[in-house]
FILO-861343 format. One line per field, with one value per residue (C-alpha): residue in one letter; x, y, z. Coordinates in Angstrom, 1 decimal. Example, Ala and Ser with C-alpha at 12.3 -4.5 7.8 and 13.67 -1.06 7.14 Angstrom:
! residues 2
aa <- [A/S];
X <- [12.3/13.7];
Y <- [-4.5/-1.1];
Z <- [7.8/7.1];
END
This chain:
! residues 262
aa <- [X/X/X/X/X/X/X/X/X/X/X/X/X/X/X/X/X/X/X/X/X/X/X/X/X/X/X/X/X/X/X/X/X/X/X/X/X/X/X/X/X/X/X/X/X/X/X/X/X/X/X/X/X/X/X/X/X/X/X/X/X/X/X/X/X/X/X/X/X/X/X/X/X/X/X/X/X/X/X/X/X/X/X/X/X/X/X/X/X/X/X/X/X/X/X/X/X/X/X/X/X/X/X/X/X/X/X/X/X/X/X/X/X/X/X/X/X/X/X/X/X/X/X/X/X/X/X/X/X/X/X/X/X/X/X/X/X/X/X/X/X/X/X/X/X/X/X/X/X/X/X/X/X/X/X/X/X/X/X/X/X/X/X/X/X/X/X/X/X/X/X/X/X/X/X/X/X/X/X/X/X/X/X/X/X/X/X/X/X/X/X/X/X/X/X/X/X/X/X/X/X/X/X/X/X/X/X/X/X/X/X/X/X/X/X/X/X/X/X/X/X/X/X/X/X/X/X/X/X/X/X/X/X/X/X/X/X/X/X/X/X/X/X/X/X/X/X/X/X/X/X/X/X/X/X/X/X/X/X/X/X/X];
X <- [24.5/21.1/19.6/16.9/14.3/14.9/15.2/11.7/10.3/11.9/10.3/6.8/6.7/4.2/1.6/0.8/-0.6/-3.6/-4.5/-3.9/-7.0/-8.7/-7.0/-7.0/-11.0/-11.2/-9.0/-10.9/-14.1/-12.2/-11.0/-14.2/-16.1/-13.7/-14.0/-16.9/-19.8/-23.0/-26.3/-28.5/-30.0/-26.5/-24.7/-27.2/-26.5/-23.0/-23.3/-24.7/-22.4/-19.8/-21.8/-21.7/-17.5/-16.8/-19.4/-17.6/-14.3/-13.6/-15.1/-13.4/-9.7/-10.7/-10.9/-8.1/-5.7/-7.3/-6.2/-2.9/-2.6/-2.6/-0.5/2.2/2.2/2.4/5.2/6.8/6.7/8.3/11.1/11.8/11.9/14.6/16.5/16.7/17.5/20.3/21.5/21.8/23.8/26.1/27.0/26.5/29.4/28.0/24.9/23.5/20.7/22.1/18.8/15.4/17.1/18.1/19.8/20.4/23.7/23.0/22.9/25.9/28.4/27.0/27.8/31.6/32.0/31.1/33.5/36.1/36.2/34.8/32.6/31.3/30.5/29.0/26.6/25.4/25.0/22.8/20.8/19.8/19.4/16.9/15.3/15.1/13.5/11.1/9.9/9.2/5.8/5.2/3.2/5.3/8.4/8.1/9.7/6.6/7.3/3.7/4.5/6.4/7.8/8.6/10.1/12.2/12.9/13.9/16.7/18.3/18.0/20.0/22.2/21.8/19.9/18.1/14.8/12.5/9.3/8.1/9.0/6.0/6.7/6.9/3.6/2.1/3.5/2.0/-1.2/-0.7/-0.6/-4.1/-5.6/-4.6/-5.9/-9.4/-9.6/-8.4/-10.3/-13.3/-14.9/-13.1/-14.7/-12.9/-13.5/-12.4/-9.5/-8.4/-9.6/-6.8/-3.9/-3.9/-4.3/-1.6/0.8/-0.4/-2.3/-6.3/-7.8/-11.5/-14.8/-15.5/-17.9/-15.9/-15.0/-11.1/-10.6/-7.2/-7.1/-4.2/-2.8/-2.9/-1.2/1.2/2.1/2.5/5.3/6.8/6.9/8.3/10.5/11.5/12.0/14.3/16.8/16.7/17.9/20.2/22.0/22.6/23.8/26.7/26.5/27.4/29.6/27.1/28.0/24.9/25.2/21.1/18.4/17.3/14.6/12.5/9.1/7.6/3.9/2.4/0.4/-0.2/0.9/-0.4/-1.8/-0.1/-0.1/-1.5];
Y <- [-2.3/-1.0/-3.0/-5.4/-3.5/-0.7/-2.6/-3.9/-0.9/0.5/-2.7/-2.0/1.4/1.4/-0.3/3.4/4.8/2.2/5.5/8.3/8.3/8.7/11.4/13.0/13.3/14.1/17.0/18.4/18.4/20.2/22.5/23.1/23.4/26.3/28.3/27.8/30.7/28.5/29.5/28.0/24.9/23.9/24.3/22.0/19.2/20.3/19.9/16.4/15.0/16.1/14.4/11.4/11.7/11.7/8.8/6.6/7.6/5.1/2.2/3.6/3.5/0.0/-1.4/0.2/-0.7/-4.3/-4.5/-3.1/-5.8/-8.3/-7.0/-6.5/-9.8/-11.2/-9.1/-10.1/-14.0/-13.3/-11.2/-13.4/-16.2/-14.2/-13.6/-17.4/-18.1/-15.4/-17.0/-20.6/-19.2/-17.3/-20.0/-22.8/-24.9/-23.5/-25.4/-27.2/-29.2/-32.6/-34.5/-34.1/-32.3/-35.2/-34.3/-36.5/-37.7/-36.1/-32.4/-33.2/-34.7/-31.7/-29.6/-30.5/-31.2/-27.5/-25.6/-26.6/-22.9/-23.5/-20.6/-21.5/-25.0/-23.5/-21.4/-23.9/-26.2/-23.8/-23.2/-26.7/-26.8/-24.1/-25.8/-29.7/-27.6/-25.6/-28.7/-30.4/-32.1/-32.6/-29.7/-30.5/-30.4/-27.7/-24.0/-21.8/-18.7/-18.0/-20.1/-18.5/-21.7/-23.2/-20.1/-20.4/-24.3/-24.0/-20.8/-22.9/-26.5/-24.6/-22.0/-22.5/-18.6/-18.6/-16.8/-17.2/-17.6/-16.8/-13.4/-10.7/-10.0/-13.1/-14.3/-11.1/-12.1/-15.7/-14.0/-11.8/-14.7/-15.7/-12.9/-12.8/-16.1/-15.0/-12.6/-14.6/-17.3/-17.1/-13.7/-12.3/-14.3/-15.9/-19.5/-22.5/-23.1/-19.5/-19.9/-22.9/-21.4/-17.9/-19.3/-22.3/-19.1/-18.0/-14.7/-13.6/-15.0/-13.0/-15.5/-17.5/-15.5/-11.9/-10.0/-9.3/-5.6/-3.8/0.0/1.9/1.1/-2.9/-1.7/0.3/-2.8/-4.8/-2.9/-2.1/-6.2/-7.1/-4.7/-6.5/-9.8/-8.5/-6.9/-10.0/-11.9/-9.0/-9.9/-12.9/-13.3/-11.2/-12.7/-16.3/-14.6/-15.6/-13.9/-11.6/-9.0/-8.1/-8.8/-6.2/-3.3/-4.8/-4.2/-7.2/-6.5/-9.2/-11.1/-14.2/-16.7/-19.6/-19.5/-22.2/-20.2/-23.0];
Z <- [7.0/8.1/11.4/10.7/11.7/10.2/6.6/8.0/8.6/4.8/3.1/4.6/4.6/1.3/3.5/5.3/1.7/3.2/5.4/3.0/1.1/4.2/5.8/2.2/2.2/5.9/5.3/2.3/4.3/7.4/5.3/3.4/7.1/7.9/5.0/3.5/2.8/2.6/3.4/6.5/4.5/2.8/5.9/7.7/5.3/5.5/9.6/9.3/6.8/9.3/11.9/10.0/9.2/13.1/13.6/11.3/11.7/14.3/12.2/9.2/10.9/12.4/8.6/7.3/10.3/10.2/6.2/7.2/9.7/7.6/5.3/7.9/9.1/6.0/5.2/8.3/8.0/4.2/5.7/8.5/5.8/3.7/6.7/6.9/3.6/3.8/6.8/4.8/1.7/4.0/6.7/5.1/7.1/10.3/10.0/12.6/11.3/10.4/9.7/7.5/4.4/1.3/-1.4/-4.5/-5.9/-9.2/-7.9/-5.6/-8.6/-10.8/-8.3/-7.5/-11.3/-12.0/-9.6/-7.0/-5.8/-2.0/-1.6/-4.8/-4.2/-0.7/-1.9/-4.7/-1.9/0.2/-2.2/-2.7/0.7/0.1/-2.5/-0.6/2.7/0.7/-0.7/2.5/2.2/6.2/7.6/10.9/9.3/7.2/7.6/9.1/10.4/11.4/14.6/17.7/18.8/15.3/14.4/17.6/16.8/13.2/14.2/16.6/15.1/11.8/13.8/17.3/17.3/20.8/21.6/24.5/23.4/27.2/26.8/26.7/22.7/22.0/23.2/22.0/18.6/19.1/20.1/16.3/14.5/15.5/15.2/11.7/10.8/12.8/10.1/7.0/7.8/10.3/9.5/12.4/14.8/17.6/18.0/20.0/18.1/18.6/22.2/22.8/21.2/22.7/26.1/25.5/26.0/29.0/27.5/28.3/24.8/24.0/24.5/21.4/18.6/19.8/16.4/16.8/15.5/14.7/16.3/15.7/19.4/18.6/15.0/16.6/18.8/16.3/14.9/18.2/18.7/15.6/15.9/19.7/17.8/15.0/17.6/19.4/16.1/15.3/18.4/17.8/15.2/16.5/19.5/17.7/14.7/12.0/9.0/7.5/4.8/5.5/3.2/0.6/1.4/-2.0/-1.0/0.5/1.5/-1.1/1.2/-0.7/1.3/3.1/6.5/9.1/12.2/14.1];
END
């Protein structure tokens, strides 16, 4: 079985054609600098237009990294999400969680009427369970993986999964999340609510009104990070026995989902 971040990076790999199209034209018009036979007043024009490539270059790379930003984040709340449900369907009598999830007495009798094969009944009942907590109507109850310490809450309150959310990826991560919904939501601007929940980790949060802009570094970082927290996850899940045949590599950067990284 491949790690999890390596299945992550697999599953998001499509997000990098975001940067091809650019490096495509740059190229030509190196190329065409090097080798082309022009005459003084064509290869003026020629000059400034490459003028004007290396002026925008840096703004151009900005927007592109920025749109892959938020399609890796997205990407990573849906993975972390699949990596949960797997978690329910395979360790269904190793679940913690005793309260908030209902079922009815109708799916139960239809249920144990259908099968008496245990693994069968077990994975019919996980994915009600699946179901009944995907249809949790309280925003503070509800399974939100755009949220550092609710991610952290809802791995242990099901499986007991620890992760310190004090730790410098972590709060990096945290500090991801609101970036993200800076951009979704407020033109990129930092403001007050921004403001409170970077610094309610203990991280330097940018004045309110600052434009937050992805560079390659921060995108990089981003990776690197995620990458941190899936390890982390990886190990324990061995660490605690929890059985996990790994989520699929289907391509997950759809990033239609809602934004609750409050």
């Amino acid at each position: 079985m491949s790690s999890l971040a390596s299945t992550f990076t697999k599953r998001t790999q499509s997000i990098d054609i975001i940067f091809d199209s650019y490096k495509t034209l740059y190229n030509i018009y190196s190329e065409m600098m090097k080798t082309a036979n022009v005459n003084k007043n064509n290869l003026a024009a020629f000059e400034k237009c490459g003028t004007t490539v290396e002026q925008t270059q840096e703004d151009i790379s900005t927007k592109l990294h920025t749109q892959a930003f938020i399609l890796l984040t997205g990407s990573f709340e849906a993975f972390l999400n699949d990596i949960f449900e797997d978690l329910i369907q395979e360790n269904f009598l190793s679940i913690c969680k005793s309260s908030g999830i209902n079922y009815s007495i109708v799916d139960l009798q239809r249920i144990l009427e259908q099968n008496e094969d245990k693994e069968f009944v077990s994975l019919e009942l996980a994915n009600l369970t699946i179901k009944q907590i995907h249809g949790i109507k309280n925003k503070k109850e509800k399974v939100n993986f755009q949220n550092t310490q609710t991610t952290a809450e809802i791995l242990k309150s099901y499986f007991d999964i620890e992760l310190d959310t004090k730790s410098e990826y972590m709060r990096r991560i945290h500090k991801y999340w609101q970036m993200r919904h800076a951009i979704v939501h407020t033109n990129a601007r930092v403001d007050e609510r921004y403001v409170a929940n970077v610094e309610a980790v203990g991280l330097k949060s940018e004045k309110i009104g600052f434009v937050v802009t992805i560079t390659k570094t921060t995108y990089d970082k981003v990776k690197e990070d995620f990458s941190l927290l899936l390890n982390h996850i990886e190990d324990q899940l061995n660490k605690l026995n929890l059985l996990f045949d790994g989520v699929d590599m289907v391509d997950c950067t759809n990033d239609g989902v809602e934004d609750s990284s409050e």
